[in-house]
C-alpha positions as CSV (number, residue, x, y, z in Angstrom):
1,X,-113.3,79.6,7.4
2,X,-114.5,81.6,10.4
3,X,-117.2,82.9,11.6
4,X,-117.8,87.0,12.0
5,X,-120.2,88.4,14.8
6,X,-120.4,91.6,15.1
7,X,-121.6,93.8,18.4
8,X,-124.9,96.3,18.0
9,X,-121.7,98.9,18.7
10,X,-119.7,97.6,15.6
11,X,-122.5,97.1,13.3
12,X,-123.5,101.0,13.9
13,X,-119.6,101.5,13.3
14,X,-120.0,99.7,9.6
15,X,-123.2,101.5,8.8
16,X,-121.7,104.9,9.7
17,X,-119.0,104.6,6.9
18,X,-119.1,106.3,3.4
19,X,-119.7,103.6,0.7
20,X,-116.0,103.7,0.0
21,X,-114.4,102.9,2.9
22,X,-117.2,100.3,3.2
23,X,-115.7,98.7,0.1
24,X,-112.6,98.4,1.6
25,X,-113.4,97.4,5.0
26,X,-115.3,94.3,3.6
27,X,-112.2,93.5,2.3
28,X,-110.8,93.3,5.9
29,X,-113.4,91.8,7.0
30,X,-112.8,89.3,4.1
31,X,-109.5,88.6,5.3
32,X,-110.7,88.3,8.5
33,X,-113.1,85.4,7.9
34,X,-110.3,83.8,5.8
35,X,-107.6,83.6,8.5
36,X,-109.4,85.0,11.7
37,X,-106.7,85.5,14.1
38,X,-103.4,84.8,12.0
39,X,-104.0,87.8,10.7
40,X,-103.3,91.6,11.4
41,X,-101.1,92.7,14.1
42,X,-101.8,92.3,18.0
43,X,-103.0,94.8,20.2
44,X,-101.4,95.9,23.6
45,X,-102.7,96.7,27.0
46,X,-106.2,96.4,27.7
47,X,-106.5,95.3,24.3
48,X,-104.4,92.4,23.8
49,X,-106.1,89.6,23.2
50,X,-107.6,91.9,20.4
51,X,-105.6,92.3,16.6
52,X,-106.4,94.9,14.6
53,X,-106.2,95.5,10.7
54,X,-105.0,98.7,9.2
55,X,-106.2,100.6,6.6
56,X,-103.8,103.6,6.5
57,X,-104.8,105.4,3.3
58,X,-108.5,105.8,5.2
59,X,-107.2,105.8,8.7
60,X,-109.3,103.0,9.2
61,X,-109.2,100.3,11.5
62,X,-111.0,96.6,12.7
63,X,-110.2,95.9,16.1
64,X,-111.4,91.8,16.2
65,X,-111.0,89.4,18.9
66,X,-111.7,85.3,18.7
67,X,-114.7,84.6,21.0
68,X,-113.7,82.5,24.4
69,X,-113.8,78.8,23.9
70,X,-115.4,79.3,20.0
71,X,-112.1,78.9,17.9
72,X,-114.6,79.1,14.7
73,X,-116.0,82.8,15.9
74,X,-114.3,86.2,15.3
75,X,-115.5,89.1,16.9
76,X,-115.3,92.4,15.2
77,X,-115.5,94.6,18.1
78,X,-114.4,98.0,16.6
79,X,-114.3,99.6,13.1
80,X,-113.6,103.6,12.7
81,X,-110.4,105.7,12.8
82,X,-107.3,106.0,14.3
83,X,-107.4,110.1,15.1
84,X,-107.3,110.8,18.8
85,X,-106.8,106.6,19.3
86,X,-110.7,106.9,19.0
87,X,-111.0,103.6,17.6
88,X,-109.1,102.3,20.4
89,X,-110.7,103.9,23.0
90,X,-114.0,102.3,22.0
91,X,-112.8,99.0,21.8
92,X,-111.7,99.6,25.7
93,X,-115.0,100.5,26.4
94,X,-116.5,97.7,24.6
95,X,-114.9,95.1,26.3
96,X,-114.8,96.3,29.4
């Protein structure tokens, strides 16, 4: 089982959902903790030691990275939507 840490920037990004797509991101995030970085599928670019989780029903996405030399700790770095690769720019910026 892993270990989730969120940023300040992804906890605001939780808290800023609607109850329902906080239901199903908690599933995610779930999933997540389960199998950390085995599952999703991997990022590209600036992001790609990053794998994200889809939600395509809510346009949601988790954008989660495993911490540098802490197998045990995910990092969720990103949650939000895909429109205008939004969620994706903020990642960028978040890791930057």
């Amino acid at each position: 089982m892993f270990k989730l840490r969120f940023t300040q920037y992804s906890k605001n990004d939780f808290l800023s959902l609607d109850g329902s797509q906080k239901k199903v991101v908690l599933k995610g995030l779930k999933k997540i903790e389960m199998h950390g970085m085995n599952i999703g599928e991997p990022l590209s670019g600036k992001l790609s030691h990053c794998r994200k989780i889809k939600f395509k029903k809510m346009g949601l996405r988790i954008i989660f990275r495993q911490v540098e030399h802490q197998i045990e700790i995910i990092e969720i770095v990103a949650i939000g939507k895909r429109d205008n690769l939004s969620v994706y720019l903020d990642a960028t910026s978040r890791i930057d």
